[in-house]
C-alpha positions as CSV (number, residue, x, y, z in Angstrom):
1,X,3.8,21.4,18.2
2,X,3.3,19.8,14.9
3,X,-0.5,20.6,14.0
4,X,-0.7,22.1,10.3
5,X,-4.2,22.5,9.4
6,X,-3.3,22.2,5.8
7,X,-1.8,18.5,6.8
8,X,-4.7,17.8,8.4
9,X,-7.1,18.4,6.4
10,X,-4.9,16.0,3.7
11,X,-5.6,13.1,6.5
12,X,-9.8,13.9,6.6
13,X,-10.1,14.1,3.0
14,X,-8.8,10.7,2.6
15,X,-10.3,9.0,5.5
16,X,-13.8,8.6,3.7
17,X,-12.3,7.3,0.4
18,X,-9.8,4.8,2.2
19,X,-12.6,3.1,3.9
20,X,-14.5,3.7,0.8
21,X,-12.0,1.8,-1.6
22,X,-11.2,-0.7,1.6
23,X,-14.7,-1.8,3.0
24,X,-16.8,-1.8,-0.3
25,X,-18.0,-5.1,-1.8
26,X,-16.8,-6.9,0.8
27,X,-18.7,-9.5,2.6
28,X,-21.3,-9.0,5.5
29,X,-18.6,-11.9,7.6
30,X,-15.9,-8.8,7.2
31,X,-18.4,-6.1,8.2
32,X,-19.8,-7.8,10.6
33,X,-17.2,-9.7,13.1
34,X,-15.4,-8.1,16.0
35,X,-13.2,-8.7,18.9
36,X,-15.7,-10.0,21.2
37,X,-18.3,-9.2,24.0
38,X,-18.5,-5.1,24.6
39,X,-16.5,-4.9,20.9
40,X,-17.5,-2.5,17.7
41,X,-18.2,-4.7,14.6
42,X,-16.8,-2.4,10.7
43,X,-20.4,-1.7,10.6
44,X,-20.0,0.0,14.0
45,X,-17.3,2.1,13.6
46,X,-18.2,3.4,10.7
47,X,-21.6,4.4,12.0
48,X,-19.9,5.8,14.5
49,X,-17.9,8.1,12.4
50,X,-21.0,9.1,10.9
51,X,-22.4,10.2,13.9
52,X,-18.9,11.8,15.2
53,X,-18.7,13.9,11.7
54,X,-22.7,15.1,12.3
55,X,-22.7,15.8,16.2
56,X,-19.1,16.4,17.3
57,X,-16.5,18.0,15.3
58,X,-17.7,20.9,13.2
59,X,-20.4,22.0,15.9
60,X,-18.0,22.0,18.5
61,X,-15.4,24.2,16.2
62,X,-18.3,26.6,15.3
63,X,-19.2,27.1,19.4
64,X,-15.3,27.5,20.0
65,X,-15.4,30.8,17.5
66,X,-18.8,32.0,18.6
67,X,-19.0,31.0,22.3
68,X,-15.3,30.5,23.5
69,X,-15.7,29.7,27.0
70,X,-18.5,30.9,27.6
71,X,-20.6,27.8,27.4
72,X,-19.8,24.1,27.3
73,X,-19.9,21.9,24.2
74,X,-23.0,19.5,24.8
75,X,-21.8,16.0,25.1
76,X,-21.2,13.7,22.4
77,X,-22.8,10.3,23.1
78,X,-19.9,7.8,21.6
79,X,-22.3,5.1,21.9
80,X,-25.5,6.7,20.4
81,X,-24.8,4.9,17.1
82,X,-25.4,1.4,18.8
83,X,-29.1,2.4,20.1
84,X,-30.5,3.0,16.5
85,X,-31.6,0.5,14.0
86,X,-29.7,1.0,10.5
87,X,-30.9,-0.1,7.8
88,X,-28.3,1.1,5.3
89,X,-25.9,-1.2,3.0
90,X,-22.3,-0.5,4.2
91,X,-22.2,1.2,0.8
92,X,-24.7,3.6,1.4
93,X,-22.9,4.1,4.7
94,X,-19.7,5.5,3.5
95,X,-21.8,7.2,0.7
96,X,-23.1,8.8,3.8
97,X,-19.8,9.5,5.6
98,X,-18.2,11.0,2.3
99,X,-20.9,13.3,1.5
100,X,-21.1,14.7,5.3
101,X,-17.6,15.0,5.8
102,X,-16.8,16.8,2.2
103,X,-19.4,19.5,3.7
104,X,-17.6,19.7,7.1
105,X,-14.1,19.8,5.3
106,X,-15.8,22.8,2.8
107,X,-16.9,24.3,6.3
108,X,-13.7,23.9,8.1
109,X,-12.2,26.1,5.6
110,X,-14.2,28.5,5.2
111,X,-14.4,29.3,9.3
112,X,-10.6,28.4,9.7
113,X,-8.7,31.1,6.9
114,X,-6.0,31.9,9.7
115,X,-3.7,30.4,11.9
116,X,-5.4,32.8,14.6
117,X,-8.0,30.9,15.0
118,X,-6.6,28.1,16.3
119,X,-5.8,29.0,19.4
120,X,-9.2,30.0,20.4
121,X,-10.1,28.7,23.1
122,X,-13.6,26.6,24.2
123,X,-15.2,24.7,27.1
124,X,-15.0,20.9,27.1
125,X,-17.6,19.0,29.5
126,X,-15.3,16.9,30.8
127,X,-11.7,18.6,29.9
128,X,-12.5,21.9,30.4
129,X,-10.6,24.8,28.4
130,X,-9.6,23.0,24.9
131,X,-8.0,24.9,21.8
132,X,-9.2,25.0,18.7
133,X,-6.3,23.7,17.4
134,X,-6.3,20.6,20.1
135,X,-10.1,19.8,18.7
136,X,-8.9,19.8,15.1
137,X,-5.7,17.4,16.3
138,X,-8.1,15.5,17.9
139,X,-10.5,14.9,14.6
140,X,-7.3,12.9,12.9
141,X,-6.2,11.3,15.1
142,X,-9.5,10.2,15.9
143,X,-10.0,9.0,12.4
144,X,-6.6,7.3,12.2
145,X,-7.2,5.7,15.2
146,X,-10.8,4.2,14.2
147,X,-9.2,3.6,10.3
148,X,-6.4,1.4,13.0
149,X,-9.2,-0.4,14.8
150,X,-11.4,-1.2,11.9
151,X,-8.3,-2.9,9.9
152,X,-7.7,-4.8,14.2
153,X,-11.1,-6.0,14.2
154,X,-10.8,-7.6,10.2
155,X,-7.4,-9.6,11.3
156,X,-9.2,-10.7,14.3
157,X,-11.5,-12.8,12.3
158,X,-8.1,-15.0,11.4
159,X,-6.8,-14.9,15.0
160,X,-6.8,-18.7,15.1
161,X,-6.4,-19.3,11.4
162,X,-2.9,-18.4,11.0
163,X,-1.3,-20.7,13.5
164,X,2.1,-20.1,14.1
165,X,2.5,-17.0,12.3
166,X,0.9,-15.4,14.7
167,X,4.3,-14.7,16.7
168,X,5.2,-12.6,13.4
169,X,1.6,-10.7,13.2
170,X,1.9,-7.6,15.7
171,X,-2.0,-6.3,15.0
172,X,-3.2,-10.1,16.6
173,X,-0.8,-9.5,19.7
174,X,-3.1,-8.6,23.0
175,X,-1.6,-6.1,24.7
């Protein structure tokens, strides 16, 4: 096992001001391409994480240590983002982001002050038992893995610009 909550905690507090310093200013054709039909625009995924840091992540920890197993996390609707109209500048989005996830960070460790903790045990809708620990694994990766898919979806935009570079370019390479 390699989760250190200390570690991760280094990976969440950066995730907001990496987007923040990478997605600001920029142009509404960067924010607002993606990969195609069915695909998450910047935009998107960052609304997404908006609604992950406000619906998934810290009230699932806090049922873990006061419900355990007892009763299931409600779902989390990965798609709810795309049903709402926003109205917000991409600025004001990560504003947004920032500001929730420095409270859920300032939460996090103030619930989480031993390693104890961690392997506390809750009830997943679809997975069933899940650790604490396997929730908190889950929150980086899942931001490492959106940071990944936001940085995809901006070299898409060049797919056919870069002609025959593309054989050196591993991030345009379909899989």
């Amino acid at each position: 096992m390699h989760f250190n909550l200390k570690e991760s905690i280094e990976i969440l507090e950066r995730t907001p001001k990496a987007l923040e310093h990478y997605l600001s200013g920029l142009s509404e054709a960067w924010l607002l391409g993606n990969e195609g039909e069915g695909t998450w625009n910047v935009t998107e995924v960052v609304e997404h994480l908006i609604q992950a840091e406000k619906h998934n992540w810290i009230p699932r920890m806090e049922m873990i240590l006061q419900e355990g197993e007892g009763k299931p996390f409600p779902p989390f609707d990965r798609f709810s983002h795309l049903q709402q109209v926003h109205k917000q500048t991409i600025k004001q989005q990560l504003f947004e982001f920032n500001s929730i996830r420095a409270e859920n960070i300032d939460t996090l460790q103030k619930l989480i002050d031993s390693e104890v903790y961690l392997e506390k045990t809750g009830s997943h809708p679809e997975f069933g038992t899940v650790k604490l620990r396997e929730l908190l694994s889950a929150w980086v990766v899942h931001d490492l893995t959106h940071t990944a898919q936001i940085v995809r979806v901006m070299a898409e935009r060049y797919r056919t610009d870069v002609g025959p570079w593309m054989e050196y370019l591993g991030i345009l390479k379909k899989k």
